[in-house]
C-alpha positions as CSV (number, residue, x, y, z in Angstrom):
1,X,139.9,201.5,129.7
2,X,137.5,203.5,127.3
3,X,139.2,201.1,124.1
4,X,138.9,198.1,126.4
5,X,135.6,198.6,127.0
6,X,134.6,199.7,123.4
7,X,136.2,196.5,121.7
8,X,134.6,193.8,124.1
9,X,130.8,196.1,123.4
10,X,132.2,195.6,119.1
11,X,133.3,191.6,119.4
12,X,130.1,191.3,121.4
13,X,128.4,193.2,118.8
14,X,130.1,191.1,115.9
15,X,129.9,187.8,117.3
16,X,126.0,188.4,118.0
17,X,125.2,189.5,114.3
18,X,127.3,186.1,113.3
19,X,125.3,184.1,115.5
20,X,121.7,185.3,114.6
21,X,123.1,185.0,110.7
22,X,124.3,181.4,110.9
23,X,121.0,180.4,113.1
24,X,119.2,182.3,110.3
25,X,120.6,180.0,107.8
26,X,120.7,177.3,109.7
27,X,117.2,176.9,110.2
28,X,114.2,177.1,107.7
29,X,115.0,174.9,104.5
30,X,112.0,175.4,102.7
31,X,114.0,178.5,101.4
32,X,117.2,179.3,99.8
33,X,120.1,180.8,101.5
34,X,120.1,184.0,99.0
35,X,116.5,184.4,100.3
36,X,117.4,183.8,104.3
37,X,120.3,186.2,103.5
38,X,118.2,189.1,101.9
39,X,115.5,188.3,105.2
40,X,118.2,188.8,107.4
41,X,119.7,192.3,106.0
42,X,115.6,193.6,105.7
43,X,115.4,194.2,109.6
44,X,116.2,197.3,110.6
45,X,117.3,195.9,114.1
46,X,120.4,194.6,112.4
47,X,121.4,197.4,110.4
48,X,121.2,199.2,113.4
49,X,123.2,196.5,115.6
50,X,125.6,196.1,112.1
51,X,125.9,200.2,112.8
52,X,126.7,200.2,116.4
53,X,129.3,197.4,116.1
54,X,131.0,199.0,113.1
55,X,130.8,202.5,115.3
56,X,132.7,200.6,118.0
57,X,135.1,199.0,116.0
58,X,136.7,201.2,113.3
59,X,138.2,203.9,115.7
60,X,140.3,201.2,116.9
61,X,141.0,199.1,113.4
62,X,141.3,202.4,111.6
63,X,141.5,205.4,113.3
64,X,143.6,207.3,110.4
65,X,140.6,207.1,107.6
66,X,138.2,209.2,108.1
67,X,135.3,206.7,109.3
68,X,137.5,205.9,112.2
69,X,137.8,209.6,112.9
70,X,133.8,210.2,112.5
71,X,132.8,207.5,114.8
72,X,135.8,208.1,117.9
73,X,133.9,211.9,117.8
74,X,137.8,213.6,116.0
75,X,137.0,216.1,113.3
């Protein structure tokens, strides 16, 4: 239940970040999409959400490197 639960909370995660990204690039054209892109990796609010998604993710993609092991709580 407890990997269930944490890889519908990471697609969430990932498919939200993908979303605000495209509708970041999809919208204002007086700018370029180098300059949309840097805008959209300056808030802290994604790193954050990029953070919590990779946090629920990589124990399940990779739980033999040593990220994996980090974020599932394993020494």
């Amino acid at each position: 239940m407890t990997k269930m639960f944490r890889m519908a909370a990471g697609l969430l995660g990932w498919f939200a970040l993908a979303l605000q990204y495209g509708l970041i690039l999809a919208g204002d054209f007086d700018t370029n999409a180098i300059t949309r892109t840097i805008n959209f990796f300056s808030y802290f609010t994604i790193l954050t959400n990029i953070l919590a998604a990779l946090a629920l993710t990589l124990p399940i993609i990779a739980p033999q490197y040593t990220f994996g092991h980090f974020f599932q709580g394993q020494r």
